[in-house]
KOLMARLUM-494139 format. One record per residue (C-alpha): residue in one letter; residue number from 1; x, z, y. Coordinates in Angstrom, 3 decimals, padded with zeros to 6 digits. Layout:
REM residues N
<tilum residu="a" num="NUM" xx="X" zz="Z" yy="Y"/>
...
***
This chain:
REM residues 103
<tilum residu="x" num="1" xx="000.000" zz="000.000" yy="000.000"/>
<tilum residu="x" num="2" xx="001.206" zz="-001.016" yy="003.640"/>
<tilum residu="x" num="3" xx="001.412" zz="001.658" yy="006.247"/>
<tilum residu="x" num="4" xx="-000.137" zz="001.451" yy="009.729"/>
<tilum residu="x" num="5" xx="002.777" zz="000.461" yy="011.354"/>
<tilum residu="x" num="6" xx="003.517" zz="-002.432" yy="008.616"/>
<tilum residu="x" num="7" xx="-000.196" zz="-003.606" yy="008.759"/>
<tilum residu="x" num="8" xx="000.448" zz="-003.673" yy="012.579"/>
<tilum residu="x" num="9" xx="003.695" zz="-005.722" yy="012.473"/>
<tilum residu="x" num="10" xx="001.918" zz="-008.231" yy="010.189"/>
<tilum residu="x" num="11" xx="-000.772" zz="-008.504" yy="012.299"/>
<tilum residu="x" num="12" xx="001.206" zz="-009.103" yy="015.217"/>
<tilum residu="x" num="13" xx="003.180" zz="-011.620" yy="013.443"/>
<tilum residu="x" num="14" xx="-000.077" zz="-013.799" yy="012.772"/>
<tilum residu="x" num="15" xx="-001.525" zz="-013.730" yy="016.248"/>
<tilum residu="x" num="16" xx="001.966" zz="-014.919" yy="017.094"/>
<tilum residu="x" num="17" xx="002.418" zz="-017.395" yy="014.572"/>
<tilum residu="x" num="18" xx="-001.410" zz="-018.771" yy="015.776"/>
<tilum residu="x" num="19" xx="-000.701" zz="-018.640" yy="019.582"/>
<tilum residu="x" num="20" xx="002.887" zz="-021.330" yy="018.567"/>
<tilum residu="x" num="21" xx="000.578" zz="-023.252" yy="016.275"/>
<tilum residu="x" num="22" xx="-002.009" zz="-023.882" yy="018.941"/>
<tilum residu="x" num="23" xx="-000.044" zz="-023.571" yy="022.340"/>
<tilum residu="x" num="24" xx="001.163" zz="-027.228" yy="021.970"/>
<tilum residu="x" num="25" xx="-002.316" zz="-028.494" yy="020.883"/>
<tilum residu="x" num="26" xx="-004.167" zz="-027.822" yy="024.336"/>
<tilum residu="x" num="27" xx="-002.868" zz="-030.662" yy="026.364"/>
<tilum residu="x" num="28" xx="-004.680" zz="-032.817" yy="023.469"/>
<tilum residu="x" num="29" xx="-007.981" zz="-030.949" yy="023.359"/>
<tilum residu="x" num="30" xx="-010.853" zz="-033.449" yy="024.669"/>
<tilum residu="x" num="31" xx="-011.893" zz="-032.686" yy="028.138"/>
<tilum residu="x" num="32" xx="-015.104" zz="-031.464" yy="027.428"/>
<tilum residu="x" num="33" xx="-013.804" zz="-028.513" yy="025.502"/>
<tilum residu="x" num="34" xx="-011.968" zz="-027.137" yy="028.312"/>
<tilum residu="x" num="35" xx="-014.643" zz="-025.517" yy="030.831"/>
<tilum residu="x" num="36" xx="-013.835" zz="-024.681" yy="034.584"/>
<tilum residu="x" num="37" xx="-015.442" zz="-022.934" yy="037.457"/>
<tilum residu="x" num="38" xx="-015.804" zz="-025.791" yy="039.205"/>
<tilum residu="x" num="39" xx="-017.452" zz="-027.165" yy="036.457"/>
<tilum residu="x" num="40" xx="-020.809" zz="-025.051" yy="036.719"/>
<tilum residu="x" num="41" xx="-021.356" zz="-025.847" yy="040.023"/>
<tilum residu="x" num="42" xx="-021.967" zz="-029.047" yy="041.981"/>
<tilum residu="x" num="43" xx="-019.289" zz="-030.598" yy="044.083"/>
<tilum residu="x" num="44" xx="-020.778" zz="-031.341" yy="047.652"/>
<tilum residu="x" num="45" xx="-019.184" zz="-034.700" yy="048.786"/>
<tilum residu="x" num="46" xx="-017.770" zz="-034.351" yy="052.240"/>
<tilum residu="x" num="47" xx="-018.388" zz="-037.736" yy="053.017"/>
<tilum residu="x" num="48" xx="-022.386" zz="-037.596" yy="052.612"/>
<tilum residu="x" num="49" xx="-023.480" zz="-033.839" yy="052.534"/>
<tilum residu="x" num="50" xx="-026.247" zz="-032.814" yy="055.489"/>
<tilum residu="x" num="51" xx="-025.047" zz="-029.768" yy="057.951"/>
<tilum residu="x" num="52" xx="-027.069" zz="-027.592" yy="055.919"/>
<tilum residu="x" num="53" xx="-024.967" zz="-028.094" yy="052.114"/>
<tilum residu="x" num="54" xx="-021.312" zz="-027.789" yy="054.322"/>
<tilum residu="x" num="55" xx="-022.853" zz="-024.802" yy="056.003"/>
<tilum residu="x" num="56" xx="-023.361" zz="-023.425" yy="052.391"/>
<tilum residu="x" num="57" xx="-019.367" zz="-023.468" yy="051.805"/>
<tilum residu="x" num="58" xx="-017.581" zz="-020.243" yy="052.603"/>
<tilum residu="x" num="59" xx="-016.218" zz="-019.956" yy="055.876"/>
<tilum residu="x" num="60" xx="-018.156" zz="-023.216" yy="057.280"/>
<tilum residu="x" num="61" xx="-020.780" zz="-022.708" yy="060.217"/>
<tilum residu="x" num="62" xx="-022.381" zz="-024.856" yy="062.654"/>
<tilum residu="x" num="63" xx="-019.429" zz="-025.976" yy="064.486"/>
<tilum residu="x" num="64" xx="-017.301" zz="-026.722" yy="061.446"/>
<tilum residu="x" num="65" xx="-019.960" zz="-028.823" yy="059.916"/>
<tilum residu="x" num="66" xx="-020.465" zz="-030.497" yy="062.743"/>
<tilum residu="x" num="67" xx="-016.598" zz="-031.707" yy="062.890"/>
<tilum residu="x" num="68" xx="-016.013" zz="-032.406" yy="059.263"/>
<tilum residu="x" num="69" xx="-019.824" zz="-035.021" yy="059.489"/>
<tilum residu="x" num="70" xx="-018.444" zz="-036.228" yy="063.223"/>
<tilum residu="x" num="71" xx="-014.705" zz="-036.966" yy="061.150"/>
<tilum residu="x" num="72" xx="-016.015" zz="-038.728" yy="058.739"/>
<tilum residu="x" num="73" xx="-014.908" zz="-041.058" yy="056.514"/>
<tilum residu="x" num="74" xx="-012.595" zz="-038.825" yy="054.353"/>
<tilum residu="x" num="75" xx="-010.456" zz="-041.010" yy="051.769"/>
<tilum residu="x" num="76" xx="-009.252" zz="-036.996" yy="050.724"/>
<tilum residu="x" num="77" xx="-010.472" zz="-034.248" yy="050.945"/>
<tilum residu="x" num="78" xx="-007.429" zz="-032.583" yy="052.536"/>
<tilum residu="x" num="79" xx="-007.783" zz="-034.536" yy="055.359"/>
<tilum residu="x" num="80" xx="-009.879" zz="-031.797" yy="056.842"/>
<tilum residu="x" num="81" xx="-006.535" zz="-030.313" yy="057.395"/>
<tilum residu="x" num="82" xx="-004.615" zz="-032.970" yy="058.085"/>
<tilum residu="x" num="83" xx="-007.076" zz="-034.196" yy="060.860"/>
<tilum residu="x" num="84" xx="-007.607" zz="-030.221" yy="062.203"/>
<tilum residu="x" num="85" xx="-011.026" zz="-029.799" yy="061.314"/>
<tilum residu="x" num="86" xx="-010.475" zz="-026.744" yy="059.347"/>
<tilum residu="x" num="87" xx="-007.269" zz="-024.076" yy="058.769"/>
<tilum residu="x" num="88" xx="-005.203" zz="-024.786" yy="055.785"/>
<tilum residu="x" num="89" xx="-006.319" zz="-020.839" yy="055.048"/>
<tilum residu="x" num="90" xx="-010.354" zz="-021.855" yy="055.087"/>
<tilum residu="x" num="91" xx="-009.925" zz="-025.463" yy="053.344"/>
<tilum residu="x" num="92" xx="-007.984" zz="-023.410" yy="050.264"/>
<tilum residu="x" num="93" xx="-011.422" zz="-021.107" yy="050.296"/>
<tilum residu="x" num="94" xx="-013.236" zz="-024.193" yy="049.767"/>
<tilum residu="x" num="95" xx="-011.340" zz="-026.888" yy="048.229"/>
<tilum residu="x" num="96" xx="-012.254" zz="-026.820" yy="044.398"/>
<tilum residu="x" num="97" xx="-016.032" zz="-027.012" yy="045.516"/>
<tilum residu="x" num="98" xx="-015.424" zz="-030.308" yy="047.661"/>
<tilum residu="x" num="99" xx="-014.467" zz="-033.840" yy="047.135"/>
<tilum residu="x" num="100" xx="-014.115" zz="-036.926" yy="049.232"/>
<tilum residu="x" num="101" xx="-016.431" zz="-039.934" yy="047.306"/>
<tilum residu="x" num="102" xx="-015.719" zz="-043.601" yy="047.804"/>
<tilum residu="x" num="103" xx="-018.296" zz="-046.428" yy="048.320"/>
***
């Protein structure tokens, strides 16, 4: 019979021996598998949303929306940075719930 700290060891060994075996196999893992936040909730498109969906982003308010709809077209979304609509500190609040669509 195995002692504690034996069945322990062995344990530890096969959680480790699992976590090499299926480490290299994520990069390969269909895309549907993998789940993100962003995922769950839907991107509002800078380039068409009313005042009223911007306005429901943190740290966007009247005046913001107003610049980012009078800026448009975006061909990125960063360019709400780049053109000094927003802070880079309020566009990294907001940036994995945006995106810049293309006609």
């Amino acid at each position: 019979m195995r002692t504690p700290k034996e069945q322990w060891v062995g344990t530890l060994g096969l959680a480790l021996m699992l976590l090499i075996v299926i480490t290299p196999l994520l990069p390969i893992l269909p895309p549907s598998s993998v789940t993100y936040a962003a995922d769950k909730e839907e991107l509002i498109d800078i380039n068409s949303a009313t005042a009223d969906q911007l306005k429901t982003l943190k740290g966007v308010g009247d005046a913001t929306a107003e610049k980012i709809i009078t800026g448009r077209p975006y061909a990125k979304k960063d360019e709400l940075v780049q053109k000094k609509i927003m802070h880079r500190a309020a566009y990294e609040q907001i940036k994995y719930k945006i995106i810049a669509k293309q006609k």
